[in-house]
N, CA, C and O atoms as a DFTB+ gen file, in Angstrom:
392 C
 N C O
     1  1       0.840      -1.175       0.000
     2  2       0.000       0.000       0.000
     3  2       0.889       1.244       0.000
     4  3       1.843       1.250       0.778
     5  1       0.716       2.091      -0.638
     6  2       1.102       3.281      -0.941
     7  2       0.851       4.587       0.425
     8  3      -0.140       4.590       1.154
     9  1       2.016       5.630       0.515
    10  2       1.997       6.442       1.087
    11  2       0.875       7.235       0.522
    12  3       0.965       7.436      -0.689
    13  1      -0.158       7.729       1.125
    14  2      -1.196       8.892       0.646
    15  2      -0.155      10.316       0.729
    16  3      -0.669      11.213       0.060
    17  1       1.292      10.796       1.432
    18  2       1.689      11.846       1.573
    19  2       3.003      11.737       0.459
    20  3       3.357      12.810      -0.029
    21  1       3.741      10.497       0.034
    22  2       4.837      10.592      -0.401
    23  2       4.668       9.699      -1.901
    24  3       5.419       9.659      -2.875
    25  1       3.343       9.006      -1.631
    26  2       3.432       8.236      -2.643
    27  2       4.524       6.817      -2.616
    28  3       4.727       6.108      -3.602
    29  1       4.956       6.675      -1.670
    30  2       5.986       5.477      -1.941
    31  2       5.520       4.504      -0.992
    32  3       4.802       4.852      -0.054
    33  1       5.978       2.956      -1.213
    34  2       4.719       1.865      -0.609
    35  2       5.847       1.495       0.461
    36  3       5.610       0.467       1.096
    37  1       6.924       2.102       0.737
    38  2       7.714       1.629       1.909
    39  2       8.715       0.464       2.015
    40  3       9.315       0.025       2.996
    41  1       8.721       0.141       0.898
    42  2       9.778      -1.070       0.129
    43  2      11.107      -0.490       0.233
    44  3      11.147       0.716       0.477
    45  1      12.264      -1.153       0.086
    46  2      13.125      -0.154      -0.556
    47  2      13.509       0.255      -1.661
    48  3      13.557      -0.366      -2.723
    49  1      13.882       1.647      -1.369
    50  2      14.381       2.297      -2.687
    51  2      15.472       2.168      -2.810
    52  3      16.310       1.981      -1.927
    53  1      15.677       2.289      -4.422
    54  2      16.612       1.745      -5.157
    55  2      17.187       3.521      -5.561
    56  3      16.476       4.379      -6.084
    57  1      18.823       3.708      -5.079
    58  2      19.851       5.085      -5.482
    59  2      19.646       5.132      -7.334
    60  3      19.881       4.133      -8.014
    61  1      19.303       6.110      -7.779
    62  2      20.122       6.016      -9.031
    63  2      21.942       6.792      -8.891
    64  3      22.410       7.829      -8.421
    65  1      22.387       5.794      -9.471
    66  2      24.100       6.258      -9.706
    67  2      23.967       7.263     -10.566
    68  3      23.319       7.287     -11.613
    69  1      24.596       8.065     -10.087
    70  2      24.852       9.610     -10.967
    71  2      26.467       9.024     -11.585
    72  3      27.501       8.677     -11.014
    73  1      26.048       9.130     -13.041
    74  2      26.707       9.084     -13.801
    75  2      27.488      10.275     -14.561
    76  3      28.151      10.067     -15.577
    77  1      27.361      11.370     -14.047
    78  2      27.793      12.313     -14.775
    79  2      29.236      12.560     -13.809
    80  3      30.009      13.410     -14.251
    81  1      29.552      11.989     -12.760
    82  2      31.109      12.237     -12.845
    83  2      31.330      10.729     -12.146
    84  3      30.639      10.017     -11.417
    85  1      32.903      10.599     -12.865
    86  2      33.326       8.944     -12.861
    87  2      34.410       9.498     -12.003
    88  3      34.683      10.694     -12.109
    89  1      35.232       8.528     -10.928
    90  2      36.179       8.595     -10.808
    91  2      37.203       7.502     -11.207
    92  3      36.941       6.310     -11.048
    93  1      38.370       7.932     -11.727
    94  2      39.407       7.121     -12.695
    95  2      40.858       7.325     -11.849
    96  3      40.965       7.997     -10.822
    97  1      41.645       6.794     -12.333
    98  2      42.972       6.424     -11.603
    99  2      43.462       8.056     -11.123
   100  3      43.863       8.308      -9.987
   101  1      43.351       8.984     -12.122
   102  2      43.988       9.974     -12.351
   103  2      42.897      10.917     -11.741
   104  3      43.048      12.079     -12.117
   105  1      42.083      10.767     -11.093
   106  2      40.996      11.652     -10.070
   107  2      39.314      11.750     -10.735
   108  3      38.896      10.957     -11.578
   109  1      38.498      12.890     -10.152
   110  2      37.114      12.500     -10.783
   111  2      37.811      13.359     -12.177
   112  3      38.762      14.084     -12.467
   113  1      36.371      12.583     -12.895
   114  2      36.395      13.423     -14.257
   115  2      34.239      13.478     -14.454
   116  3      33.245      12.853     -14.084
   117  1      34.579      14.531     -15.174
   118  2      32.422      15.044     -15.262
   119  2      32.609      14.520     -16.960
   120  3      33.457      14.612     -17.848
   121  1      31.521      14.045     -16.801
   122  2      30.790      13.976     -18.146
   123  2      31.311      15.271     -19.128
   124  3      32.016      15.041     -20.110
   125  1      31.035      16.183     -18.888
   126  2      31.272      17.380     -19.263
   127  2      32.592      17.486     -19.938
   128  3      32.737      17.634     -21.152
   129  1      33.319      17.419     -19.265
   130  2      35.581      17.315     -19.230
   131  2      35.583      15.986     -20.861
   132  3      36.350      16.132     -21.813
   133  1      34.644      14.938     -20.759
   134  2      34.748      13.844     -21.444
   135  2      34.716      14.687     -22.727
   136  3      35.750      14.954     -23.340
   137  1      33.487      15.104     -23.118
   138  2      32.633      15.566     -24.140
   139  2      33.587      16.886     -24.585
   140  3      34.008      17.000     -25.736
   141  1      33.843      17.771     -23.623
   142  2      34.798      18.624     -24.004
   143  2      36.195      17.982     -25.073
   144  3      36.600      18.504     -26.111
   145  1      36.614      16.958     -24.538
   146  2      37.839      16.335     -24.766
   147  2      37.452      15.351     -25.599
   148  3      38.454      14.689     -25.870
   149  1      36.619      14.980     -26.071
   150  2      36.110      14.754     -27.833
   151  2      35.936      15.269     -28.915
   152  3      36.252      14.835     -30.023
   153  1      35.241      16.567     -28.539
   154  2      35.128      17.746     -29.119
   155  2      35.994      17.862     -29.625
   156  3      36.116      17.484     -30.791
   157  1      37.105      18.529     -28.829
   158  2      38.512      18.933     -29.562
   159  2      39.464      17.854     -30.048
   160  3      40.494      18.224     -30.612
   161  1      39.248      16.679     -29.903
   162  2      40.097      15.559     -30.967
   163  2      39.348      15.364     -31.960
   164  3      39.970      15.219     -33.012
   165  1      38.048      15.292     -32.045
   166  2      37.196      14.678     -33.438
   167  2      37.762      16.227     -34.510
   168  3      38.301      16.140     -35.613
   169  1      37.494      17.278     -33.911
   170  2      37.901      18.508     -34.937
   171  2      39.385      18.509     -35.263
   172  3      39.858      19.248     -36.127
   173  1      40.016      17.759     -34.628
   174  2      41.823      18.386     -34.768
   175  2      41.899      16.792     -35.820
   176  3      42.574      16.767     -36.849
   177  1      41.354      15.965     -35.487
   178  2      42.115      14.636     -36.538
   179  2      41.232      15.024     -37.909
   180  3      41.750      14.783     -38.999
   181  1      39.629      15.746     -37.840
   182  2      39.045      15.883     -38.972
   183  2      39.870      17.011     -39.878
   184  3      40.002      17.056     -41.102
   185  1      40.375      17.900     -38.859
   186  2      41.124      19.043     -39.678
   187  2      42.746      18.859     -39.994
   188  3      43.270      19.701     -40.722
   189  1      43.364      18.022     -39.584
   190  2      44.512      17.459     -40.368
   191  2      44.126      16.744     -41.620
   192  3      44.900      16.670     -42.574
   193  1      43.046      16.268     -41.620
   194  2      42.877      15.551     -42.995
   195  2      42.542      16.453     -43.750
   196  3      42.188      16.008     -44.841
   197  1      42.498      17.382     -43.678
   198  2      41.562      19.026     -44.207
   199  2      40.261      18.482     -44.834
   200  3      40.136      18.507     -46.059
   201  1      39.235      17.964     -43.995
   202  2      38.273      17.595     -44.275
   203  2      37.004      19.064     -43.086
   204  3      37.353      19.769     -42.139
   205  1      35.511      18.933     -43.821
   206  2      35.131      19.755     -43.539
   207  2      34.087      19.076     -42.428
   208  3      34.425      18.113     -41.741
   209  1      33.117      19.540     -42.364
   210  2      31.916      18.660     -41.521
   211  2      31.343      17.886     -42.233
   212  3      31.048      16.822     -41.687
   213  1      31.044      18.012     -43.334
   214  2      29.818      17.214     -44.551
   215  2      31.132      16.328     -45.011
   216  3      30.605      15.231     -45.190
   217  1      32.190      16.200     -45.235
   218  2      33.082      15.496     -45.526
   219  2      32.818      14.266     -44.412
   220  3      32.141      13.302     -44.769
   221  1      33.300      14.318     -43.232
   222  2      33.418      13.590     -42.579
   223  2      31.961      12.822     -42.080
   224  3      31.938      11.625     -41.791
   225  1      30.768      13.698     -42.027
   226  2      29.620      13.443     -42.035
   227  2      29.252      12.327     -43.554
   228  3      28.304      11.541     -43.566
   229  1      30.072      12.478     -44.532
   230  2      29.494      11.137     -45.524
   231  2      29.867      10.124     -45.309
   232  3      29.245       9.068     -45.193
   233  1      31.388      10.439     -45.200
   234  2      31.882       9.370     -44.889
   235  2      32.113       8.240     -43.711
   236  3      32.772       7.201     -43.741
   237  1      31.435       8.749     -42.813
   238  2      30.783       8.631     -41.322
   239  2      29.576       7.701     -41.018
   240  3      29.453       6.844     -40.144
   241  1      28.631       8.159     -42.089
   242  2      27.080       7.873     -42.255
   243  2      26.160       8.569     -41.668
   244  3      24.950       8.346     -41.610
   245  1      27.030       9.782     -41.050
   246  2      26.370      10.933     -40.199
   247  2      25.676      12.550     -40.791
   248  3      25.746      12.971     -41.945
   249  1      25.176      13.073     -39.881
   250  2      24.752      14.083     -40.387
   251  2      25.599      15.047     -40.464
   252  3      26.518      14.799     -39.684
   253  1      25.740      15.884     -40.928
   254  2      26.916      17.365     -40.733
   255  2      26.168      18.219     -39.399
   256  3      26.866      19.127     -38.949
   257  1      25.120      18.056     -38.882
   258  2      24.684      18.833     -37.958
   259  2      25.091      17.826     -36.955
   260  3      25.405      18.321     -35.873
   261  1      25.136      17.049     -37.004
   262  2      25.478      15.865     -35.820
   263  2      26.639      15.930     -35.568
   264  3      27.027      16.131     -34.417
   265  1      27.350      15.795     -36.456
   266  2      29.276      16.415     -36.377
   267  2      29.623      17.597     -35.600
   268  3      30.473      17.761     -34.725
   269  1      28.609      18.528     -36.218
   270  2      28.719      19.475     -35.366
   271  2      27.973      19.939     -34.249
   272  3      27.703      21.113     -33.994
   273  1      27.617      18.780     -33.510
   274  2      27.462      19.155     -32.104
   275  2      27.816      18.363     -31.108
   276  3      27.606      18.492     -29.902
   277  1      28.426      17.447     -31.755
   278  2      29.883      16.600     -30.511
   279  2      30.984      17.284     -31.163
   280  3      31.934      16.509     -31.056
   281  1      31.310      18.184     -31.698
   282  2      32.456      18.787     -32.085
   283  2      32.601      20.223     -31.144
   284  3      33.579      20.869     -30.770
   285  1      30.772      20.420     -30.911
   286  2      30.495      21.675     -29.365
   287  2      30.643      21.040     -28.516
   288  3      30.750      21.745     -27.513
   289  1      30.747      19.703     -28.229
   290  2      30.178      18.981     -27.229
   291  2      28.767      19.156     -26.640
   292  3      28.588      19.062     -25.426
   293  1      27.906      19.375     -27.383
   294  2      26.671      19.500     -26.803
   295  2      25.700      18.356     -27.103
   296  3      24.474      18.381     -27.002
   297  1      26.603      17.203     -27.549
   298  2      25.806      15.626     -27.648
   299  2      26.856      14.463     -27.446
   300  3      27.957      14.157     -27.903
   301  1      25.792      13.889     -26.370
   302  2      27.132      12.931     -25.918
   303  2      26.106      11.301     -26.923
   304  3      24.988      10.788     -26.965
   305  1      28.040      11.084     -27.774
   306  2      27.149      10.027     -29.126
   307  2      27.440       8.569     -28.561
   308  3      28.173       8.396     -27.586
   309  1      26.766       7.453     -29.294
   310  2      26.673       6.097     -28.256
   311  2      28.075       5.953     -28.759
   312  3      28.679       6.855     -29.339
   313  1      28.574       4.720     -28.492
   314  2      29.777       4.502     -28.618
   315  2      29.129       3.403     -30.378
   316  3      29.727       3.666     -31.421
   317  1      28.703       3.002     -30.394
   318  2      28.345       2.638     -32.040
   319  2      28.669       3.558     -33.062
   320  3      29.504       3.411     -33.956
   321  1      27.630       4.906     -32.755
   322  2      28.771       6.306     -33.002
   323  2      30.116       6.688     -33.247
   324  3      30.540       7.020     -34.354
   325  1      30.915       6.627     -31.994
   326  2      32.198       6.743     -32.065
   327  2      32.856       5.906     -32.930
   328  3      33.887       6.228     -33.520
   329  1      32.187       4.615     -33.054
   330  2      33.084       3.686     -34.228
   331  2      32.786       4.321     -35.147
   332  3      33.708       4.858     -35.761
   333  1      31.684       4.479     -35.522
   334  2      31.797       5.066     -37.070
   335  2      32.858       6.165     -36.991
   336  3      33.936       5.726     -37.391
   337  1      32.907       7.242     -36.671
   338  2      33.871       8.659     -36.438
   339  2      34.875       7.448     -36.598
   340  3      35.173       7.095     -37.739
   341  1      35.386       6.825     -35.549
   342  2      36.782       6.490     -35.567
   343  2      37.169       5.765     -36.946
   344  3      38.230       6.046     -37.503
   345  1      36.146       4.684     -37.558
   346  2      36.518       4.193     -38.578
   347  2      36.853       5.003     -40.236
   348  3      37.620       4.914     -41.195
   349  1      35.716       5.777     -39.756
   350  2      36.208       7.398     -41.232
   351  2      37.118       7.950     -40.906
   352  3      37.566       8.619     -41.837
   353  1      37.814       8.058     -39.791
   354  2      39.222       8.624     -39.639
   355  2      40.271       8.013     -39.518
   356  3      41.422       8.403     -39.321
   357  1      39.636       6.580     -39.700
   358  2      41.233       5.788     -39.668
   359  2      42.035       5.479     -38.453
   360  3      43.198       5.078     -38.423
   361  1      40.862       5.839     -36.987
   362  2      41.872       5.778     -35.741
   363  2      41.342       4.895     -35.272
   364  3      40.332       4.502     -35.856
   365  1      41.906       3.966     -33.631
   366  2      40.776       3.275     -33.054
   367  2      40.250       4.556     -32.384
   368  3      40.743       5.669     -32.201
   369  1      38.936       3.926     -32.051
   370  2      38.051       4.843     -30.584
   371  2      38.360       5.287     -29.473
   372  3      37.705       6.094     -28.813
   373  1      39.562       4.703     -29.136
   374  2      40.134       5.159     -27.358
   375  2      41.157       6.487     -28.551
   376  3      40.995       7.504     -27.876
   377  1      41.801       6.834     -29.497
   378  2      42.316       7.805     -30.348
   379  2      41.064       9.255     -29.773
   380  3      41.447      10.321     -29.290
   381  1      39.773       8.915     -29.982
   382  2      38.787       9.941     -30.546
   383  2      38.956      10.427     -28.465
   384  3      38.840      11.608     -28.135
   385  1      39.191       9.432     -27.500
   386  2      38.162      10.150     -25.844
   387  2      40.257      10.161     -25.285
   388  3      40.562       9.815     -24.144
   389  1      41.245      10.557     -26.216
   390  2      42.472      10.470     -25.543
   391  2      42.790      12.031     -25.909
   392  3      43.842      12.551     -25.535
């Protein structure tokens, strides 16, 4: 039976893990720091190849608007994703989050 004030039946509750900061050998890191630090490798290996957004977006299977918004970091992409990026650029995937 359910709380009439909280709504909860008094079982236990289950934490969700906040995933937005990990801690790793080398201290925490935020989600944020990750995405930042994709950003600026997916643009620096796309721009040694002197390739543009729609370049890398064909050859990708991606959109050019999609390129360019893990390139802001303002989309964090699955890692199915990242293979593609990594495989149009010729790197592995730990290359694209180093």
């Amino acid at each position: 039976m359910r709380n009439a004030v909280s709504g909860h039946s008094g079982g236990r509750r289950r934490r969700r893990r906040d995933t937005s900061r990990l801690t790793l050998p080398g201290g925490k890191i935020t989600l944020r720091k990750v995405l930042e630090r994709l950003a600026m490798k997916l643009k620096e290996l796309r721009r040694q190849r002197g390739w543009t957004q729609p370049v890398l977006a064909k050859r990708s299977g991606l959109s050019a608007g999609y390129i360019a918004r893990v390139e802001t970091g303002r989309h964090d992409p699955k890692l199915s994703t990242l293979v593609k990026l990594a495989k149009a650029l010729g790197v592995p995937v730990t290359e694209l989050l180093g």
